[in-house]
MDTraj code that builds the backbone (N, CA, C; nanometers):
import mdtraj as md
import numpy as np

residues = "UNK UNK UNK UNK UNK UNK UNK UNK UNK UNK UNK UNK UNK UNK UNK UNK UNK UNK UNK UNK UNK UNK UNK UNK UNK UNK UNK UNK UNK UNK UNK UNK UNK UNK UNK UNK UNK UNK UNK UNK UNK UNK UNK UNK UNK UNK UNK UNK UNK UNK UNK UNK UNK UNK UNK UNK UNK UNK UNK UNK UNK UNK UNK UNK UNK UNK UNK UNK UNK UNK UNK UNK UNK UNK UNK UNK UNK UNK UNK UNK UNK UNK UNK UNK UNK UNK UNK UNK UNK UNK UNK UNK UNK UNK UNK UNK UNK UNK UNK UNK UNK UNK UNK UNK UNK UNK UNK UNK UNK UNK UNK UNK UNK UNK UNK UNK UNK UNK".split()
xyz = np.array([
    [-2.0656, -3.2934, -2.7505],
    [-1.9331, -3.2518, -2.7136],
    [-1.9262, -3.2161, -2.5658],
    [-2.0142, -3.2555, -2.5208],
    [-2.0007, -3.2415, -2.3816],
    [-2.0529, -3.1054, -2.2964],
    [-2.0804, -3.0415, -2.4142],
    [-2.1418, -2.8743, -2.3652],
    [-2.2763, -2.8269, -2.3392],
    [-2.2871, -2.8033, -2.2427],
    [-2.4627, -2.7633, -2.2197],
    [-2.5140, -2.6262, -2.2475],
    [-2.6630, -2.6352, -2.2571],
    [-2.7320, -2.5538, -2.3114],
    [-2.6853, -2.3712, -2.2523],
    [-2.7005, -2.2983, -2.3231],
    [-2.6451, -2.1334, -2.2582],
    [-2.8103, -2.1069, -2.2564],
    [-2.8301, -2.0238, -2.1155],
    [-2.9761, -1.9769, -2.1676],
    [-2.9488, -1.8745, -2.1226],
    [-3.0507, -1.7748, -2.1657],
    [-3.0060, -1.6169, -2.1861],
    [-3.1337, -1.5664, -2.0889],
    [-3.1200, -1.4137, -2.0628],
    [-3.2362, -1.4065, -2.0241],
    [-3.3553, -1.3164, -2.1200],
    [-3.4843, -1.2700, -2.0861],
    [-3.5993, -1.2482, -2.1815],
    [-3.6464, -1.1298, -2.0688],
    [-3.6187, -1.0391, -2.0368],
    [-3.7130, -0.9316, -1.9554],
    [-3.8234, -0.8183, -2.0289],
    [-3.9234, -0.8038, -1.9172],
    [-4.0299, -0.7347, -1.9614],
    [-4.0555, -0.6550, -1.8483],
    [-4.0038, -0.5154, -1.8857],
    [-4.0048, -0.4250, -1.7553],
    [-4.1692, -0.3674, -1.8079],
    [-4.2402, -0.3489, -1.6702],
    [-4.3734, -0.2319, -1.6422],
    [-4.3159, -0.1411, -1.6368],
    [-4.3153, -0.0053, -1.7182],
    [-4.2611, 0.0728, -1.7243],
    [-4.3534, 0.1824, -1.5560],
    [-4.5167, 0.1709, -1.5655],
    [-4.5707, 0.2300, -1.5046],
    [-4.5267, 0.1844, -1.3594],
    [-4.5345, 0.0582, -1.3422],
    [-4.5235, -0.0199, -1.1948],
    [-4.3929, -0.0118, -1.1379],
    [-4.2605, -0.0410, -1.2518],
    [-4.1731, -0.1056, -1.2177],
    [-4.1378, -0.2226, -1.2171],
    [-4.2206, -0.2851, -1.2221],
    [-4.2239, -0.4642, -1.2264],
    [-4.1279, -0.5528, -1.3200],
    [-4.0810, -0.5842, -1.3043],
    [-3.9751, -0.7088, -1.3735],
    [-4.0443, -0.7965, -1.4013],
    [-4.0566, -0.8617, -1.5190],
    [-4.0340, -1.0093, -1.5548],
    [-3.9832, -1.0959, -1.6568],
    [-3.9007, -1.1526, -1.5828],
    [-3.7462, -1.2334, -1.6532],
    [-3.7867, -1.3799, -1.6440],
    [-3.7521, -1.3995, -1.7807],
    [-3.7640, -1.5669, -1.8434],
    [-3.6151, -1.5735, -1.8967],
    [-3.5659, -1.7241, -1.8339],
    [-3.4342, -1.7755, -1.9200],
    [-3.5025, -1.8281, -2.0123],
    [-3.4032, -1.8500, -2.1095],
    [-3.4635, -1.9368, -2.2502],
    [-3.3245, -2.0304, -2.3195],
    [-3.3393, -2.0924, -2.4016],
    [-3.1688, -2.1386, -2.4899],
    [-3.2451, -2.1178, -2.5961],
    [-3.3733, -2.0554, -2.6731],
    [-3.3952, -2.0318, -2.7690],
    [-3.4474, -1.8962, -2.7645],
    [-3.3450, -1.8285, -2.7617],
    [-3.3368, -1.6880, -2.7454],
    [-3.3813, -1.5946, -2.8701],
    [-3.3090, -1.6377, -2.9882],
    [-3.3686, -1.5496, -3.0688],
    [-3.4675, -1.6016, -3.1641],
    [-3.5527, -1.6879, -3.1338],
    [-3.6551, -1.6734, -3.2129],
    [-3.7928, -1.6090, -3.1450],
    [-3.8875, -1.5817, -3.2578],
    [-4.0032, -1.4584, -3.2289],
    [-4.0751, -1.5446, -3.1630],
    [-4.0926, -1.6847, -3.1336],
    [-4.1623, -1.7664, -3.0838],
    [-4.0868, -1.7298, -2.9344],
    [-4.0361, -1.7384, -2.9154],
    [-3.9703, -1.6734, -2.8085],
    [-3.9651, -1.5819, -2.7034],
    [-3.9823, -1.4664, -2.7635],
    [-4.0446, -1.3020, -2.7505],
    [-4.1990, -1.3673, -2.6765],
    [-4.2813, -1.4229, -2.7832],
    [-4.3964, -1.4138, -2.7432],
    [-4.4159, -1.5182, -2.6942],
    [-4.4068, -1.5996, -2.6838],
    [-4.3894, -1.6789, -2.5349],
    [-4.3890, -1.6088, -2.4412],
    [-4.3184, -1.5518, -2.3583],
    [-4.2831, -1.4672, -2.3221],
    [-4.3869, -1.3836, -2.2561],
    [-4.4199, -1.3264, -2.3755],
    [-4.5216, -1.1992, -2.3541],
    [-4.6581, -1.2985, -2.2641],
    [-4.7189, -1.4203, -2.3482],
    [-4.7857, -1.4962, -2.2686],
    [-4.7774, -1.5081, -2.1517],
    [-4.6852, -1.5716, -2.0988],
    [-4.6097, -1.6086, -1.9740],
    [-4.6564, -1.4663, -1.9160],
    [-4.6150, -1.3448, -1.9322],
    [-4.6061, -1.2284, -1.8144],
    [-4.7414, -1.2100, -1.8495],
    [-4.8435, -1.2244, -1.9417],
    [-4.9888, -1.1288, -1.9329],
    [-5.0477, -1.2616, -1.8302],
    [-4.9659, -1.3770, -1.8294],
    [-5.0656, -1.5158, -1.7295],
    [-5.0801, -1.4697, -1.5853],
    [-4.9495, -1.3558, -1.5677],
    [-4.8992, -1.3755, -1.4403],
    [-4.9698, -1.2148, -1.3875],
    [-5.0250, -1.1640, -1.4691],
    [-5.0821, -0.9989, -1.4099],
    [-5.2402, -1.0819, -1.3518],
    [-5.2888, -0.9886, -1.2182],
    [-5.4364, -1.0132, -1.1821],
    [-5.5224, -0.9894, -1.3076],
    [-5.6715, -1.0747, -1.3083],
    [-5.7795, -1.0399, -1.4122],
    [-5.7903, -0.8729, -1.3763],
    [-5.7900, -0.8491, -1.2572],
    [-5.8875, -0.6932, -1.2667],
    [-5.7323, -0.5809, -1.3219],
    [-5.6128, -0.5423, -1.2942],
    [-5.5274, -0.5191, -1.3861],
    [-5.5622, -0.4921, -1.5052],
    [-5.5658, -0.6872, -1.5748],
    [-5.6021, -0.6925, -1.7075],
    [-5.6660, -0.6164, -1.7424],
    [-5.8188, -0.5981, -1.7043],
    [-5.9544, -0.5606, -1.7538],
    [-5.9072, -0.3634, -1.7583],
    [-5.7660, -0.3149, -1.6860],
    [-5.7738, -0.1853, -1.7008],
    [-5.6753, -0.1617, -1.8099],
    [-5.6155, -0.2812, -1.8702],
    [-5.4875, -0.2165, -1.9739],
    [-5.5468, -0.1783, -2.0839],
    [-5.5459, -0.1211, -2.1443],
    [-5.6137, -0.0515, -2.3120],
    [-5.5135, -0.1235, -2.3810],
    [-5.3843, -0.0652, -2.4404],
    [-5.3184, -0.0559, -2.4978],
    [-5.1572, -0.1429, -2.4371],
    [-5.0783, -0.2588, -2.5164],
    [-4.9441, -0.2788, -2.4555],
    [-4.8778, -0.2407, -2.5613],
    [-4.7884, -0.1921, -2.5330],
    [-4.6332, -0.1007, -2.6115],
    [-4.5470, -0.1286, -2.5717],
    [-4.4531, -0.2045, -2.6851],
    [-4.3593, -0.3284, -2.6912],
    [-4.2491, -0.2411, -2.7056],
    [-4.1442, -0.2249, -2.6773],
    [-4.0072, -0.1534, -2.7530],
    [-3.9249, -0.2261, -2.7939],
    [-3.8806, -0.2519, -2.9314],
    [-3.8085, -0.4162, -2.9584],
    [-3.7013, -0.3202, -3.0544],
    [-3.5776, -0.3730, -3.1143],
    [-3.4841, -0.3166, -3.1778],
    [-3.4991, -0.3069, -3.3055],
    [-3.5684, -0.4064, -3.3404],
    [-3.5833, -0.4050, -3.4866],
    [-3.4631, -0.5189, -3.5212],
    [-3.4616, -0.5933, -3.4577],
    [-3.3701, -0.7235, -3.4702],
    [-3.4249, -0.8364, -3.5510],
    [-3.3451, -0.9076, -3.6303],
    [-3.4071, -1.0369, -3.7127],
    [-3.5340, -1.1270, -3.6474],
    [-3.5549, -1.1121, -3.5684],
    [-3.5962, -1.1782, -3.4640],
    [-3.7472, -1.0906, -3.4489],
    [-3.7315, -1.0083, -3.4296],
    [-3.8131, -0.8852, -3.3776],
    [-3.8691, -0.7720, -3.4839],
    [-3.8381, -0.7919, -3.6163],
    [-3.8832, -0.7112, -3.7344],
    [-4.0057, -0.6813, -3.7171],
    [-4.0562, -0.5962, -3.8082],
    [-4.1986, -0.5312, -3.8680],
    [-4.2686, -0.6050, -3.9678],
    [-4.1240, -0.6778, -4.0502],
    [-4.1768, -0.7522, -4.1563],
    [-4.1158, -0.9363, -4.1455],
    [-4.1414, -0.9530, -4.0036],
    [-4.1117, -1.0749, -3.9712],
    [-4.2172, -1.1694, -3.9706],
    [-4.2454, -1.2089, -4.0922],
    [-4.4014, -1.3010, -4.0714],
    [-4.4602, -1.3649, -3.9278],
    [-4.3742, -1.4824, -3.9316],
    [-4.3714, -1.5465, -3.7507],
    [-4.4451, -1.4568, -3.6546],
    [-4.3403, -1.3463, -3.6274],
    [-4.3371, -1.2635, -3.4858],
    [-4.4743, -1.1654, -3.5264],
    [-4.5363, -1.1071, -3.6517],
    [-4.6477, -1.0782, -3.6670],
    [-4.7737, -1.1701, -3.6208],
    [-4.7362, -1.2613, -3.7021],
    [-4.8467, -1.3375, -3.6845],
    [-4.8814, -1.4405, -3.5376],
    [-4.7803, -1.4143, -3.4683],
    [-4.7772, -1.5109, -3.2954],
    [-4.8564, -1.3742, -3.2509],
    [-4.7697, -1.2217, -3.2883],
    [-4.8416, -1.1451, -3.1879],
    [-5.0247, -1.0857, -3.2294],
    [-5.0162, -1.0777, -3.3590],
    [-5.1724, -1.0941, -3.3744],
    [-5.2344, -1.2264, -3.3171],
    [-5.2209, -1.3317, -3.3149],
    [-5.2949, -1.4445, -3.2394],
    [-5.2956, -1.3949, -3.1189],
    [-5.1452, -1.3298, -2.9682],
    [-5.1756, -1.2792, -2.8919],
    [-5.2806, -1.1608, -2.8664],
    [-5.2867, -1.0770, -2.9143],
    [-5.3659, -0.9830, -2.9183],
    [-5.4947, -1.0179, -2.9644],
    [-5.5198, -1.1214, -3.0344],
    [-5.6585, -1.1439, -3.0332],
    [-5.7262, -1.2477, -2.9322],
    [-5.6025, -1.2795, -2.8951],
    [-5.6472, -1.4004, -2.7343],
    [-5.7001, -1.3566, -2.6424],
    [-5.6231, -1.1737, -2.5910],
    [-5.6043, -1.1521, -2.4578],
    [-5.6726, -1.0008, -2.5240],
    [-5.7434, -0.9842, -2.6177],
    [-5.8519, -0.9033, -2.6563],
    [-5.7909, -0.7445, -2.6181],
    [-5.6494, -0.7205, -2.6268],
    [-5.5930, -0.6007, -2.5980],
    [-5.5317, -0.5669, -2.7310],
    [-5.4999, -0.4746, -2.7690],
    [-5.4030, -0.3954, -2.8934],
    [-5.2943, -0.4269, -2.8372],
    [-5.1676, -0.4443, -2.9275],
    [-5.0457, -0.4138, -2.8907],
    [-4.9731, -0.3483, -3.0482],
    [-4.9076, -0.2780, -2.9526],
    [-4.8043, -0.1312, -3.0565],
    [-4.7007, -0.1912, -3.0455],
    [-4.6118, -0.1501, -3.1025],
    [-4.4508, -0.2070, -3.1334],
    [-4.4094, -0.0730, -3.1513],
    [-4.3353, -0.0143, -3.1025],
    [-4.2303, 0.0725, -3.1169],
    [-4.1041, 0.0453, -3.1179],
    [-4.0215, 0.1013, -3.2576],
    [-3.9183, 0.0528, -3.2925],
    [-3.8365, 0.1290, -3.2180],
    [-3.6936, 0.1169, -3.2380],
    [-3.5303, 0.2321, -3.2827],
    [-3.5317, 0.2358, -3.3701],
    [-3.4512, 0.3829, -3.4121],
    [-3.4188, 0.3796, -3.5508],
    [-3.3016, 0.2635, -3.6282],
    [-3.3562, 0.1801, -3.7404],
    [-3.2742, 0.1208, -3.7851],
    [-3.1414, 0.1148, -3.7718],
    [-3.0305, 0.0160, -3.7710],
    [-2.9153, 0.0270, -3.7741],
    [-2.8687, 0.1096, -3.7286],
    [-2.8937, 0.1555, -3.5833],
    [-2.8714, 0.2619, -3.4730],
    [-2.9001, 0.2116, -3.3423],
    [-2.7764, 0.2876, -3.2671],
    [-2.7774, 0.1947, -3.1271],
    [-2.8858, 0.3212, -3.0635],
    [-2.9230, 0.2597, -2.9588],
    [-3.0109, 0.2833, -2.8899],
    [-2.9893, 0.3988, -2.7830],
    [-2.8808, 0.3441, -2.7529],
    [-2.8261, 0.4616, -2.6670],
    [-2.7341, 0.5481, -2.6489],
    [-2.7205, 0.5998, -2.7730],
    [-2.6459, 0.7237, -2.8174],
    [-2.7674, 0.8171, -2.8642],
    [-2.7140, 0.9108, -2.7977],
    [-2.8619, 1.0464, -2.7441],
    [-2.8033, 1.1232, -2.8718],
    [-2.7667, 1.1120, -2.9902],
    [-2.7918, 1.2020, -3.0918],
    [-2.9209, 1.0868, -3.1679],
    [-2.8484, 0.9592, -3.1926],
    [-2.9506, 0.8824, -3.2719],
    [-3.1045, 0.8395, -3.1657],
    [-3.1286, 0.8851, -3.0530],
    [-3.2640, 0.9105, -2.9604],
    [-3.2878, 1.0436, -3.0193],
    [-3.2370, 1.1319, -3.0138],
    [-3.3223, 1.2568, -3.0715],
    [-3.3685, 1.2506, -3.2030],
    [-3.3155, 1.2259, -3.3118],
    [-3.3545, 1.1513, -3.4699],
    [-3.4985, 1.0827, -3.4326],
    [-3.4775, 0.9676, -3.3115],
    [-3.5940, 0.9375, -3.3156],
    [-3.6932, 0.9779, -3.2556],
    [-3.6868, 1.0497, -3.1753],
    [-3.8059, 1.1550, -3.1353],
    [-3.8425, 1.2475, -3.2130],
    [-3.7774, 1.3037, -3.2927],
    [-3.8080, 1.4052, -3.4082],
    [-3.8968, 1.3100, -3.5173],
    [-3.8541, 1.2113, -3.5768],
    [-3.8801, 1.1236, -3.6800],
    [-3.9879, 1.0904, -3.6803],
    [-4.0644, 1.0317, -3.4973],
    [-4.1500, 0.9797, -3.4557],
    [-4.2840, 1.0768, -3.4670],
    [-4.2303, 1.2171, -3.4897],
    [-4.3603, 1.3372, -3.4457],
    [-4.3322, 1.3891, -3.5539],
    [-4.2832, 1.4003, -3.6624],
    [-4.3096, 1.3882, -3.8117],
    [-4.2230, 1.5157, -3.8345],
    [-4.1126, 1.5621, -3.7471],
    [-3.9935, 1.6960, -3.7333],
    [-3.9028, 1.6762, -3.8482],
    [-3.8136, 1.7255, -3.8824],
    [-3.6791, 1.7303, -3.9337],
    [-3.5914, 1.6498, -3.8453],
    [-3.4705, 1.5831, -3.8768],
    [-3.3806, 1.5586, -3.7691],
    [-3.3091, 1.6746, -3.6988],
    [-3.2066, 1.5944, -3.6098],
    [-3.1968, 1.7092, -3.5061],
    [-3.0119, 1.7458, -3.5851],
])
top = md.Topology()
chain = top.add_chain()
for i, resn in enumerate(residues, 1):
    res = top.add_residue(resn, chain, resSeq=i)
    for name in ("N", "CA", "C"):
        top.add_atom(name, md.element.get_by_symbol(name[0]), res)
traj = md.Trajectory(xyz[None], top)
């Protein structure tokens, strides 16, 4: 029909550094996607970097795409993590809650350290 591809973008902020890195994609929401992705930015950090990260901690929404119980996106990111010989954590939001409304952030800081809600 005459219409071309929309591509979206894919960012992965360093929270410690600051660092940006943004991938367009037109296959945006699949988990193949995400981790692509994640590939792409661990290609692009120096070896000696690498050799100091312990731990990467993902913050994803908990989107179809991005689940806990998303076979795919489990199983791409265990193959990553066993490639690039690092752990990676996933930290959610709370379900069916926006992100940035600071009553449903406190729920999840309480939730997360095993509190009452707020």
């Amino acid at each position: 029909m005459g219409c071309g591809a929309k591509y979206v973008p894919c960012g992965i902020l360093d929270e410690d550094t600051a660092e940006l890195h943004l991938t367009f994609g037109n296959s945006y929401k699949t988990s193949d996607f995400i981790v692509d992705n994640l590939q792409q930015w661990w290609n692009t950090i120096a070896p000696t970097e690498q050799q100091s990260i312990q731990l990467i901690q993902i913050k994803v929404d908990n989107g179809s795409e991005n689940s806990g119980i998303r076979t795919q996106f489990l199983n791409r990111l265990v193959a990553l993590s066993d490639h690039i010989g690092k752990s990676i954590q996933l930290l959610y939001y709370p379900p069916y809650h926006s992100k940035y409304n600071p009553i449903e952030r406190c729920w999840a800081f309480w939730s997360n350290i095993g509190m009452e809600r707020c």
